[in-house]
C-alpha positions as CSV (number, residue, x, y, z in Angstrom):
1,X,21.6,4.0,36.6
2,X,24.9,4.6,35.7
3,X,26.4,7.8,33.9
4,X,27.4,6.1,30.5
5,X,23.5,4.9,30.8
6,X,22.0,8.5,31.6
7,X,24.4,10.5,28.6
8,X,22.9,7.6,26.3
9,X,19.5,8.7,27.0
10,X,20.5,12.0,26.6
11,X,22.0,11.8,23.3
12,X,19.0,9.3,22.2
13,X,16.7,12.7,23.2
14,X,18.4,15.3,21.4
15,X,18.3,12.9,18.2
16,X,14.7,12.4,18.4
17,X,12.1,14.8,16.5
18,X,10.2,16.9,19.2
19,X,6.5,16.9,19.7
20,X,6.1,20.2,19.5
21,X,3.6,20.1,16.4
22,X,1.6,18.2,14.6
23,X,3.9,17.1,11.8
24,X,6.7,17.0,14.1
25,X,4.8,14.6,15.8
26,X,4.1,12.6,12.7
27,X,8.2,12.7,12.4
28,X,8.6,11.4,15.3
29,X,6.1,8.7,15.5
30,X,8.0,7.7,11.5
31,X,11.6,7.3,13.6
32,X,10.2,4.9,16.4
33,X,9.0,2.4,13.2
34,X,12.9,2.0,12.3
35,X,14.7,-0.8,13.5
36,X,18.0,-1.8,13.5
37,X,18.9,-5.4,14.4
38,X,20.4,-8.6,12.7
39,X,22.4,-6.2,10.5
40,X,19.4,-5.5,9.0
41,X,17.1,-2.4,8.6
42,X,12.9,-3.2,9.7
43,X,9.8,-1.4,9.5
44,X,8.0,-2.5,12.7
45,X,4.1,-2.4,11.5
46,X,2.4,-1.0,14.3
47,X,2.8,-1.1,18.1
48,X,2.0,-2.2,20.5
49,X,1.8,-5.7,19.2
50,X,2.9,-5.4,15.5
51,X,6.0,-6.9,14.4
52,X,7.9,-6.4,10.8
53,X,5.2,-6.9,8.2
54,X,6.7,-7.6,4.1
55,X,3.6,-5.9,2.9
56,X,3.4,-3.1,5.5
57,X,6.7,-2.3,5.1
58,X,6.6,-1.4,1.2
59,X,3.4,-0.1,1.8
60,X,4.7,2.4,4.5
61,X,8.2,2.9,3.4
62,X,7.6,6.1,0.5
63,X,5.8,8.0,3.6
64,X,8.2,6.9,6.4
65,X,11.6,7.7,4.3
66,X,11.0,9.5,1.3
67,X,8.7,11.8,1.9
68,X,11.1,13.1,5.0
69,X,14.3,12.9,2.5
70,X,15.9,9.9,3.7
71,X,16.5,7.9,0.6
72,X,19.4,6.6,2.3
73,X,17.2,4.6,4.5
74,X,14.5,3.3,2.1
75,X,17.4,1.9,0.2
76,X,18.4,-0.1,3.1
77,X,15.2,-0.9,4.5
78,X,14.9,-2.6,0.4
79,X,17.9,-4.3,0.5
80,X,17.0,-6.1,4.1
81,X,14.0,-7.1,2.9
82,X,15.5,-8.5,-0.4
83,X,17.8,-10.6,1.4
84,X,14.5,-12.8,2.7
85,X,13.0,-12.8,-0.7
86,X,12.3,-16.9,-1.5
87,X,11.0,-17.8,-5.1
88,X,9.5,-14.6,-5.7
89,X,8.0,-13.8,-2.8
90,X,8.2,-11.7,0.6
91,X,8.2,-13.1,4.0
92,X,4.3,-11.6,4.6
93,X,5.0,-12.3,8.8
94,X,8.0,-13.6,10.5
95,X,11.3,-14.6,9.9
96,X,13.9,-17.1,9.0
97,X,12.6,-20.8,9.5
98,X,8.9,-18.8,10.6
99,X,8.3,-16.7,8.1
100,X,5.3,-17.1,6.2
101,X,5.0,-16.1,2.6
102,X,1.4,-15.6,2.2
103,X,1.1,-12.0,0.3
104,X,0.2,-12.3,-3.1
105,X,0.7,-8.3,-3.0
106,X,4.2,-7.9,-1.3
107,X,6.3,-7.9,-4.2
108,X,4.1,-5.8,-6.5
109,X,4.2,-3.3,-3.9
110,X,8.2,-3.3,-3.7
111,X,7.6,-2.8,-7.3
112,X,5.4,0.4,-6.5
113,X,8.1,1.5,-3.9
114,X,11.1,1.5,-6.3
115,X,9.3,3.0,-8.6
116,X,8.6,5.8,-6.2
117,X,12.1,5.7,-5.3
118,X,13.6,5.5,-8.7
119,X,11.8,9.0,-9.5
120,X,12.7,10.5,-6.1
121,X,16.3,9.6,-6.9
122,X,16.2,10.3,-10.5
123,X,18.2,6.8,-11.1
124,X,16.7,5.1,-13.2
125,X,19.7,4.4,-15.5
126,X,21.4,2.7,-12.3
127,X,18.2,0.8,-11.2
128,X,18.2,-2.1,-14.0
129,X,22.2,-3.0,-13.1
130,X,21.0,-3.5,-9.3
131,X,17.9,-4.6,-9.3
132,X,17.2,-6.3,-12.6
133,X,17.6,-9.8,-12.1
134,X,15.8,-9.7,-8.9
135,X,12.8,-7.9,-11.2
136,X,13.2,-10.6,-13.6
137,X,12.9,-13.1,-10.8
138,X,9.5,-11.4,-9.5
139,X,7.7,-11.6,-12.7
140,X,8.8,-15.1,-13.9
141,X,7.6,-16.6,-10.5
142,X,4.0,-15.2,-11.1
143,X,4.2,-16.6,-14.9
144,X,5.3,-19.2,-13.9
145,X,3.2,-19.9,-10.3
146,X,4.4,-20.1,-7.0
147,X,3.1,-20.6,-3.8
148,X,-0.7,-20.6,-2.7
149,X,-1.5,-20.8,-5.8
150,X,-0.5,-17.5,-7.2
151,X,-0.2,-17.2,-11.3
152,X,-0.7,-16.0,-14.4
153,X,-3.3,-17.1,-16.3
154,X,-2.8,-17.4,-20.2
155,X,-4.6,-14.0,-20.4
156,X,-1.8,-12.3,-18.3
157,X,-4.4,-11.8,-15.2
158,X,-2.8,-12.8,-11.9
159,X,-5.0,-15.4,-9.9
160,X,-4.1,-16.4,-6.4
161,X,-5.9,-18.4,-3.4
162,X,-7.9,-20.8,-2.7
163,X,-10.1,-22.5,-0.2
164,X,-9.0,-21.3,3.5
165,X,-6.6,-18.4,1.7
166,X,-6.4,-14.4,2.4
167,X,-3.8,-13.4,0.5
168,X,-4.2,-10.1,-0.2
169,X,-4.1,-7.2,2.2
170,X,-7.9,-8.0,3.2
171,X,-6.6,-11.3,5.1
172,X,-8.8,-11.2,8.5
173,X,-9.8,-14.9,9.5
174,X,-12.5,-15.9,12.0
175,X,-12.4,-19.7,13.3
176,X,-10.0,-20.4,10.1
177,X,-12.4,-19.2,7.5
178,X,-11.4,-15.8,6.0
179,X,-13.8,-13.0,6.2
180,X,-13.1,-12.0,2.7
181,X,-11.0,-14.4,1.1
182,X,-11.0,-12.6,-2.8
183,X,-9.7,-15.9,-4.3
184,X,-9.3,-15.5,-7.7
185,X,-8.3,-12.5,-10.1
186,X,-8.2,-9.4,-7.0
187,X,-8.7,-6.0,-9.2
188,X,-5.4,-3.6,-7.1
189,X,-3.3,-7.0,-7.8
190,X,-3.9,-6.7,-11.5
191,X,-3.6,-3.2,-11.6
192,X,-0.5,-3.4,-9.6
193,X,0.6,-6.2,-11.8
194,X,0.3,-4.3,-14.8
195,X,2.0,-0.9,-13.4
196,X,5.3,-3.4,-12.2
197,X,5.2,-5.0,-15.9
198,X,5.4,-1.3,-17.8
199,X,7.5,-0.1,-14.7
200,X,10.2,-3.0,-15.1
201,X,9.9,-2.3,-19.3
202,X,10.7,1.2,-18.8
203,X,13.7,0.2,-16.8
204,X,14.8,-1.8,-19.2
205,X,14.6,0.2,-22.4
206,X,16.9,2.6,-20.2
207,X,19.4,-0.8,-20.2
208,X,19.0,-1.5,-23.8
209,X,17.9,-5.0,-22.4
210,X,15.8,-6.0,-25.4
211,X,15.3,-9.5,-24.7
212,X,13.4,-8.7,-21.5
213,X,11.4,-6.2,-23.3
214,X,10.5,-8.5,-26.1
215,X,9.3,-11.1,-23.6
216,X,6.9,-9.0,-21.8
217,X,6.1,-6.5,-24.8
218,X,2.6,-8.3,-26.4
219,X,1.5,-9.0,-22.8
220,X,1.8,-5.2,-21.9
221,X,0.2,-4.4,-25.4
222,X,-3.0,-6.4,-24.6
223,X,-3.1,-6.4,-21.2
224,X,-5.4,-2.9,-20.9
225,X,-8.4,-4.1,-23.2
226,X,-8.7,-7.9,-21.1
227,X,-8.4,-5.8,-17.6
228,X,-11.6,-3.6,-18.8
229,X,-12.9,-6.7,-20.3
230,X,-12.7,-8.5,-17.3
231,X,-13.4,-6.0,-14.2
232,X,-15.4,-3.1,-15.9
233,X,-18.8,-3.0,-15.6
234,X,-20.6,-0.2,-17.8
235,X,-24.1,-0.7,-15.6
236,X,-22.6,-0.2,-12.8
237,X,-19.7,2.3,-13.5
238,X,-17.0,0.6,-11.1
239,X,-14.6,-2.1,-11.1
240,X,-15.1,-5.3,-9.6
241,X,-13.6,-6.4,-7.0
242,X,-12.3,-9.2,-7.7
243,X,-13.1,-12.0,-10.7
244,X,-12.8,-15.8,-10.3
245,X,-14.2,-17.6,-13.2
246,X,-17.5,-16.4,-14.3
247,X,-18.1,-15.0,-10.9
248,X,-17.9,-11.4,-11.0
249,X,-18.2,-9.6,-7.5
250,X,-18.5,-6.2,-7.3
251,X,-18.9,-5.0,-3.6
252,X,-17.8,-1.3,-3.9
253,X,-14.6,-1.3,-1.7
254,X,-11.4,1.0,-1.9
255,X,-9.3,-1.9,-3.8
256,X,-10.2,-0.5,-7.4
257,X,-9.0,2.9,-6.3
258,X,-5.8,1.7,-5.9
259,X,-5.7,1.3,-9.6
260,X,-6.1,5.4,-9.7
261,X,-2.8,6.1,-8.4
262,X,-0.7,4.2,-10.5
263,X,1.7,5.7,-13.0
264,X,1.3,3.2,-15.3
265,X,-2.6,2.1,-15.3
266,X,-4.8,-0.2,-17.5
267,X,-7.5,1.9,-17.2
268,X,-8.8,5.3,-18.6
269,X,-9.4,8.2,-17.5
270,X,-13.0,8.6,-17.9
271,X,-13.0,5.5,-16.0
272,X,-10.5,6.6,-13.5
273,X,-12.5,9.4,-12.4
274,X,-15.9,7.0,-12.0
275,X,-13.7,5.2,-9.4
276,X,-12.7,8.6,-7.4
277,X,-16.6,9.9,-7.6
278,X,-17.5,6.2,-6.0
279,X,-14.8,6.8,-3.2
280,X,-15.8,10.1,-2.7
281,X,-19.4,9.5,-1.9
282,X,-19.2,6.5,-0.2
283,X,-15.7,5.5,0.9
284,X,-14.0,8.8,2.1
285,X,-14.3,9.7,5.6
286,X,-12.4,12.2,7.4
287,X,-10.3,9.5,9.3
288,X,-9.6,7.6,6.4
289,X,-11.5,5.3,3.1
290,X,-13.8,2.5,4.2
291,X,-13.2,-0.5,3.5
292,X,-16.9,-1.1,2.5
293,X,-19.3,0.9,1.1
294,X,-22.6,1.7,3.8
295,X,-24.7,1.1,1.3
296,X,-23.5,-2.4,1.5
297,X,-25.8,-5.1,3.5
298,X,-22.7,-6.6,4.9
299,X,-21.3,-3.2,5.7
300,X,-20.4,-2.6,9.4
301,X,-19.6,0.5,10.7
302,X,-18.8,-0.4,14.0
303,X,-14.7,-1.7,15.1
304,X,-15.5,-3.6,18.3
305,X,-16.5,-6.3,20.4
306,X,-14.5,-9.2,20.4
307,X,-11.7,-10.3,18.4
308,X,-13.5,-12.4,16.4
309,X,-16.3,-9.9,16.0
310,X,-14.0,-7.1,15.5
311,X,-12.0,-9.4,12.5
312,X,-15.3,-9.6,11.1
313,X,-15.1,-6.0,10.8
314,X,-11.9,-4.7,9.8
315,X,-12.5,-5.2,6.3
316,X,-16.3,-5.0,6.4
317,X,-16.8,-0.7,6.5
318,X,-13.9,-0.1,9.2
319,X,-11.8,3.1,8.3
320,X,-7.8,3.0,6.8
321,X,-6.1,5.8,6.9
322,X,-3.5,4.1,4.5
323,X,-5.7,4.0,2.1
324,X,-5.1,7.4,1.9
325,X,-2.0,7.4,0.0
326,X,-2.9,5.8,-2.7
327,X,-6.3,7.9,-3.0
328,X,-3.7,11.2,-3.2
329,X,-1.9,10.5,-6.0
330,X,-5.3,9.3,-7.8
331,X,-6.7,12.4,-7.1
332,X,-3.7,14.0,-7.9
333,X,-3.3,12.1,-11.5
334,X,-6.8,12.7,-12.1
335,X,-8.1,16.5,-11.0
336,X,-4.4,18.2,-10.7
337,X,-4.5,21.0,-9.0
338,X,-8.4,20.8,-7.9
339,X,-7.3,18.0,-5.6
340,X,-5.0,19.8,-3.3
341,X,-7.4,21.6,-1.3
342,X,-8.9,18.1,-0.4
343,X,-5.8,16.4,0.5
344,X,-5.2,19.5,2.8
345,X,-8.5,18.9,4.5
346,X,-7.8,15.5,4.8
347,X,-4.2,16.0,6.4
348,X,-5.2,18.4,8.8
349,X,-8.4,16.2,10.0
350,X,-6.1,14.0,11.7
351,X,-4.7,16.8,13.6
352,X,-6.6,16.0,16.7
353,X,-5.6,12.1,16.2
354,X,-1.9,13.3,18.0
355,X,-3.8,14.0,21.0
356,X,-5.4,10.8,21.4
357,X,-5.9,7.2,21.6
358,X,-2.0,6.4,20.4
359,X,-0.7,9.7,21.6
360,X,1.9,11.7,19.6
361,X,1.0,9.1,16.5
362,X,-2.2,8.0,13.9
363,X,-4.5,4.8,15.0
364,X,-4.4,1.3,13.2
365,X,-8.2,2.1,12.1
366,X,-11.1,3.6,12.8
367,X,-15.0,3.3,13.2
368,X,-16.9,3.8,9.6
369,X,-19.8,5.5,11.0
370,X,-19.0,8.8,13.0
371,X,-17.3,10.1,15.0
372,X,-15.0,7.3,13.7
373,X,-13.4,6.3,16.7
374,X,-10.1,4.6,16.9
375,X,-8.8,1.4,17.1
376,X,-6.5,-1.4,16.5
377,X,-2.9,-0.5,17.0
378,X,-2.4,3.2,19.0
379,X,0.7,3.9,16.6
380,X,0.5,1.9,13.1
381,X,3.7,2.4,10.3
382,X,1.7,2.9,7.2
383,X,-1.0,5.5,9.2
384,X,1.5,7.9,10.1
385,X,3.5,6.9,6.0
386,X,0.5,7.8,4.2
387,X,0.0,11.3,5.9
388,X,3.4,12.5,6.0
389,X,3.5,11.3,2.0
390,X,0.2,13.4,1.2
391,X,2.0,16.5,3.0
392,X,5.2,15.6,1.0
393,X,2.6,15.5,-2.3
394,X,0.8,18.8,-1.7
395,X,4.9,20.8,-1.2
396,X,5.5,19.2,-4.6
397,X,2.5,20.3,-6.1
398,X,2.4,24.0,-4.6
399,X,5.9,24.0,-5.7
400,X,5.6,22.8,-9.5
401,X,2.5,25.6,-9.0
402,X,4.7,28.5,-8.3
403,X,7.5,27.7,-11.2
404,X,4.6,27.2,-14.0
C-alpha cells in the first residue's frame, strides 16, 4: 500500500465518530449511511444489501442529520433527491432509466421532513421561494392522479393501488402477490396527506400566496370530519387501517399511530390518545412497535425461515424500530412531559443492540415475540435515525423543562 494510500486511511479515521459509547456508536453508524457519488448526496438504506431507498431516505433523514445538527446535509441529501423527482413522485428503488416509482408515501414524507427541517432552521419565510412550486407540483399530481393509480378522490381522501400493488411502506411480496397490499384509502397516507396540505398552507400564508391558499382552503376545512367519518370506529376505539370502498379493515397495526405524531392532524385528541393506549398494550416492545397486533390470527411473531416465509412476516407482527420515531413525538404531542421517561426506557433498551448482530449499529427488525431477536439488515438507515431523533427529542424537552 502506498503512503498517499495509508495517510488517507488515516485521515478517514480521525474524521470518523469513535465507538467508544453507545451514542457515539449510533453517530458513527449515522456517517457510514452518507454517500457521496454522482454529484449527489444518498442515504444508503441499510447494509449489507440495501441500496438508496426514496422513502427510507426521508424517513431516516430528521434522525441521521438533524438530530446531530447537520442541517447542511439534510438540505443536500433533499435537493439530490429532488433532482429525480418525475410527475410527483420519488424514485421508491433505483435510479435513472431503473428507477421505480412505486411509493405512494415518498413524497408525503419529504413533506414531513421539510417540515421538520423548516422548524429546526426556523425558515419558514425562505422555504415557499425554494420549494414552492415543487409543493405545488406534489399536491396537483395526487389531485390530479398519477401513477399506480394514486389520487384523490372527490372527498379529498388519497386512494392508491390495485391488483398486484404494495405501495405503501408495507410492500413485501411472496410469488408476485403482496402480503398486505392496503389498496385503497391507507389511514398514515391520509393522515400524512392532510399534515402536507396544512403544512404547504402555512407556508404559504408566510408568502402571501393567496391563490394557492384559496385552492386548498375548503379541502383543509372539511377534510378532519370525512377522515373520522371514514377511518374511526367508536366500537372499536381505533382507526382502520386502511378503507377501500365499503370495505373497512381494521387489523390493529402501527400505521394509525403515525397519525399521532403529526403537527398538523385530522384527528382529536381524545382519539389520539386511544391510538397510543392500543400501541402501548399491544404494539410496543422493547426493540421496537409490531407491525401486527398478537392478538391478531394472522399475527406472526417469528422473523425466519425462508425468504418467502420470512416476507410473509415482516409486516405480519415483526418488530420496527423506526416506528419508533413517529411513536415519540405522538407521545410527546399527546402526554408532554409524562412521556419522556418512556422514550428513555426505550432508547436505552437498544443499548445492548451495539454489541450484537450488526455490531456498532441497530438491526433491520426484530422477532415480535421475546427475546425479539434480530434480523434483516445488521445496520439499517432509519433504525439507527429514529433513535438518535428520540435522544435529540428528550434534550429538547429537558431543556424547554428547565427554562419553564
Amino acid at each position: 500500500m502506498s503512503r498517499k494510500s495509508i495517510e488517507a486511511m488515516r485521515d478517514m479515521k480521525t474524521k470518523m465518530t469513535s465507538h467508544s459509547s453507545y451514542f457515539n456508536c449510533l453517530h458513527n453508524a449515522a456517517e457510514q449511511f452518507i454517500v457521496k457519488r454522482n454529484g449527489k448526496t444518498e442515504i444508503i438504506a441499510g447494509y449489507p444489501w440495501f441500496n438508496r431507498w426514496g422513502r427510507d431516505t426521508f424517513i431516516a433523514l430528521p434522525g441521521l442529520t438533524l438530530a446531530i445538527n447537520k442541517p447542511d446535509l439534510c438540505k443536500d441529501i433533499i435537493d439530490s433527491m429532488l433532482s429525480e423527482m418525475q410527475n410527483g413522485l420519488f424514485p421508491n428503488i433505483g435510479t435513472g432509466e431503473t428507477a421505480s416509482y412505486n411509493s405512494v408515501d415518498a413524497p408525503l414524507w419529504f413533506f414531513r421532513t421539510l417540515q421538520i427541517y423548516t422548524s429546526y432552521t426556523k425558515s419558514e419565510k425562505k422555504i415557499w421561494k425554494e420549494y414552492g412550486e415543487i409543493i405545488k407540483g406534489i399536491l396537483n399530481a395526487y389531485k390530479k392522479g398519477a401513477l399506480y393509480n394514486i389520487k384523490m378522490l372527490e372527498n379529498g381522501l388519497i386512494y392508491a393501488g390495485g391488483e398486484g400493488m404494495a405501495l405503501t411502506w408495507m410492500d413485501a411480496i411472496v410469488n408476485g402477490v403482496p402480503v398486505t397490499p392496503r389498496t385503497g384509502c391507507q389511514v398514515e397516507i391520509n393522515g400524512l396527506w392532510y399534515n402536507a396540505l396544512r403544512f404547504a398552507s402555512e407556508m404559504a400564508e408566510y408568502a402571501k400566496d393567496k391563490e394557492f391558499i384559496d385552492e386548498w382552503k375548503e379541502l383543509i376545512i372539511n377534510f378532519p370530519a370525512t377522515f373520522k367519518e371514514t377511518f374511526w370506529s367508536k366500537e372499536k376505539g381505533y382507526l382502520a387501517d386502511y378503507v377501500d370502498g365499503e370495505y373497512k379493515n381494521f387489523q390493529a397495526r402501527p400505521n394509525m399511530m403515525i397519525i399521532t405524531s403529526l403537527p398538523f392532524c385530522p384527528i382529536s385528541e381524545k382519539i389520539k390518545q386511544l391510538i397510543l393506549k392500543k400501541c402501548l398494550e399491544e404494539l410496543l416492545t422493547e426493540r421496537g412497535i409490531r407491525t401486527l397486533s398478537p392478538n391478531d390470527p394472522e399475527y406472526k411473531g417469528h422473523y425466519t425461515g425462508n425468504q418467502a416465509e420470512r416476507d410473509s412476516a415482516y409486516h405480519q407482527g415483526t418488530c420496527w424500530p423506526w416506528l419508533l420515531a413517529p411513536f415519540a413525538d405522538g407521545m410527546i404531542a399527546v402526554f408532554q412531559k409524562s412521556a419522556y421517561p418512556v422514550l428513555e426506557k426505550i432508547l436505552f433498551n437498544f443499548e445492548s443492540c451495539v454489541k450484537d448482530y450488526g455490531m456498532t449499529s441497530i438491526a433491520e427488525v426484530y422477532d415480535g415475540d421475546p427475546p425479539h431477536r434480530p434480523n434483516g439488515c445488521i445496520s439499517q438507515a432509519w433504525s439507527v435515525s429514529a433513535l438518535l431523533y428520540i435522544k435529540y427529542l428528550i434534550e429538547i424537552g429537558k431543556k424547554n423543562l428547565l427554562t419553564l
